[in-house]
C-alpha positions in Angstrom: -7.9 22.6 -20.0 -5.2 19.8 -18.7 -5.9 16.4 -19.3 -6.8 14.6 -16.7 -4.4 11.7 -15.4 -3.8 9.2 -12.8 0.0 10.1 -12.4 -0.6 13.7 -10.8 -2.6 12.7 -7.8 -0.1 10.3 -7.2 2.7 12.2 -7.5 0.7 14.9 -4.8 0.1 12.3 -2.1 3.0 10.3 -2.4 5.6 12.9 -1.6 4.0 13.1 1.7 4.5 9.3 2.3 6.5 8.2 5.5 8.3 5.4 3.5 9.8 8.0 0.8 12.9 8.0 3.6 13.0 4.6 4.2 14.3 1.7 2.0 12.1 0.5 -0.2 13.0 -3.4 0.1 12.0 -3.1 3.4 8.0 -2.5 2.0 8.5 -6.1 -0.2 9.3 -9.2 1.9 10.3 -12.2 0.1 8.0 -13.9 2.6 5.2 -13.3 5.2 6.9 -16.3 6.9 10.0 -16.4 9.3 12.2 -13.0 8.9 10.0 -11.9 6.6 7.1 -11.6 9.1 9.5 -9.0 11.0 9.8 -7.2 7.8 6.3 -6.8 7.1 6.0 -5.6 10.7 8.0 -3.0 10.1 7.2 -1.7 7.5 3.9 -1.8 9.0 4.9 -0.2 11.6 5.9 3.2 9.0 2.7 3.1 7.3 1.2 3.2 10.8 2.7 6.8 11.4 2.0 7.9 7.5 -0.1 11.1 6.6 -1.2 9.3 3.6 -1.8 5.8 4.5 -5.6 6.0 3.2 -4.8 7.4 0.0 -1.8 4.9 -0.5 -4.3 2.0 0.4 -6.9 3.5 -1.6 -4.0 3.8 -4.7 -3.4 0.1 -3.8 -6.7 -1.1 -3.6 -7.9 0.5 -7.3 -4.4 -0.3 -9.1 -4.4 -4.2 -8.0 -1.0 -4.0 -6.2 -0.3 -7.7 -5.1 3.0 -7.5 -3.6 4.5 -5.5 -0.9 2.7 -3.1 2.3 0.6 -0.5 1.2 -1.3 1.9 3.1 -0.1 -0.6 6.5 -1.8 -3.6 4.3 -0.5 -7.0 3.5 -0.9 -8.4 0.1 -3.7 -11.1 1.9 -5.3 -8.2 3.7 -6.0 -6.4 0.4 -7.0 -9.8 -1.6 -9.7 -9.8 1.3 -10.9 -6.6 0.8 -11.2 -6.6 -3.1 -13.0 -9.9 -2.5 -15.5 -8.4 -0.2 -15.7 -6.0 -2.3 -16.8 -7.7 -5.4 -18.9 -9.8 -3.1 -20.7 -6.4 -2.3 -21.1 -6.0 -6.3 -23.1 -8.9 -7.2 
C-alpha cells in the first residue's frame, strides 16, 4: 500500500489551477498599497475564474501561507479566517 502524502493531492489539484499560465509574481505583491492593490486585483481577478479555487484556499488555509493570493484570498483575508477559526476552537 503507498504511503500516504501531502504532495500528491497537491500535485492533482494544482495542475488544474488558472494561475499555472500566468506569472507567478503577479500572485505576490510587494504591497496591498498603491500599484500593488491593482496587482492583488488581478490576480484576484484569475482565482475568480479557477476550477480549484476552494482547494487552493483550503491548501492555503491548512499550510499557513502568509504571502501572496490564494484561492482569490489576501494574506489579511486568511489571517481572519484562521483567527475565527481558532476562536471557534476554544
Amino acid at each position: 500500500m503507498p504511503v500516504k502524502s501531502n504532495v500528491i493531492p497537491i500535485i492533482h489539484w494544482s495542475r488544474r489551477s488558472s494561475c499555472l499560465s500566468e506569472d507567478p509574481e503577479l500572485f505576490f505583491p510587494v504591497s496591498y498599497e498603491g500599484p500593488g492593490r491593482e496587482q492583488y486585483e488581478r490576480a484576484r481577478a484569475v482565482c475568480r475564474r479557477c476550477p480549484v479555487r476552494g482547494r487552493c484556499l483550503e491548501y492555503a488555509l491548512s499550510t499557513q501561507q502568509m504571502y501572496g493570493v490564494w484561492g482569490g484570498t489576501t494574506p489579511e483575508e486568511r489571517r481572519a479566517t484562521m483567527a475565527r477559526a481558532r476562536q471557534q476552537v476554544r
